[in-house]
N, C-alpha and C positions, 0 to 999 in steps of 0.2 A: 822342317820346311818342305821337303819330301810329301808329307801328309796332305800338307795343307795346298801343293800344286797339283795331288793327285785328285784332291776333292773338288776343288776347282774346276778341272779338266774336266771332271763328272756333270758337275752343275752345268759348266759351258756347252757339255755335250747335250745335255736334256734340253737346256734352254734352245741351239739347235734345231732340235727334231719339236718342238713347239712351234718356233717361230718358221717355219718350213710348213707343219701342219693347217697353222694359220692362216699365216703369209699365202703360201704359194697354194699350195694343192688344197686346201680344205678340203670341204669334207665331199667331197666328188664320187667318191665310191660308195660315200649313200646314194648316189643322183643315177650313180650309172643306169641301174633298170629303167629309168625313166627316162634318162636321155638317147639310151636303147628304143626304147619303143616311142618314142617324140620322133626318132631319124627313121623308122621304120611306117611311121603314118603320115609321114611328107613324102611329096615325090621320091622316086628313086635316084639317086646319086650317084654321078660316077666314080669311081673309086678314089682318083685324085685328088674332087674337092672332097670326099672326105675325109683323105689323108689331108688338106689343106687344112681342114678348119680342125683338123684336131693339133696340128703343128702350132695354129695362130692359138688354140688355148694352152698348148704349152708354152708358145713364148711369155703368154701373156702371166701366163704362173711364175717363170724365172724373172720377170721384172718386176712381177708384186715384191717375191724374194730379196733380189738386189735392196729392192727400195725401205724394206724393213728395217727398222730401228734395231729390234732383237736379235736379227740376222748377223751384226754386226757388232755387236755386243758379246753376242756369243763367240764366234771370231778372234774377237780380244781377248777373251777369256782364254780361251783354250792359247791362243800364243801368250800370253800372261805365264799362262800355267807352263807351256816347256820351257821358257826363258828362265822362269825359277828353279827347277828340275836340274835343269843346268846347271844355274848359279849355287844351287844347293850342294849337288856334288852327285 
């Protein structure tokens, strides 16, 4: 039983860091050079709205998250998995 909550745990974990990669952050760190140099050839910014609009794309990444299916799947999983651990001994 042991086994089979630890394997669990693993899958819940990967499924996780999927559903997070997808979900939320995709693939942004290809984008970045480009969205570097997109904010560097529009007007000059003051420093607040650009701490603004980079806060507004992180919310907007923790509510892709939340809203995901896998996100919460994965969740189960992994508390599936210690409830058994437990129950296993």
């Amino acid at each position: 039983m042991a086994s089979f909550a630890d394997k669990l745990f693993m899958i819940s974990l990967i499924l996780l860091m999927v559903s997070v990669v997808v979900s939320g952050v995709g693939f942004q760190f290809l984008k970045w050079k480009s969205q570097v140099e997109n904010e560097l050839d529009e007007e000059p910014k003051s420093s607040s709205a650009r701490k603004k609009a980079a806060m507004d794309r992180q919310d907007k990444s923790l509510k892709r998250i939340g809203r995901s299916y896998l996100f919460w799947i994965a969740l189960g999983g992994m508390l599936l998995s210690v409830v058994l651990s437990e129950l296993g001994g």
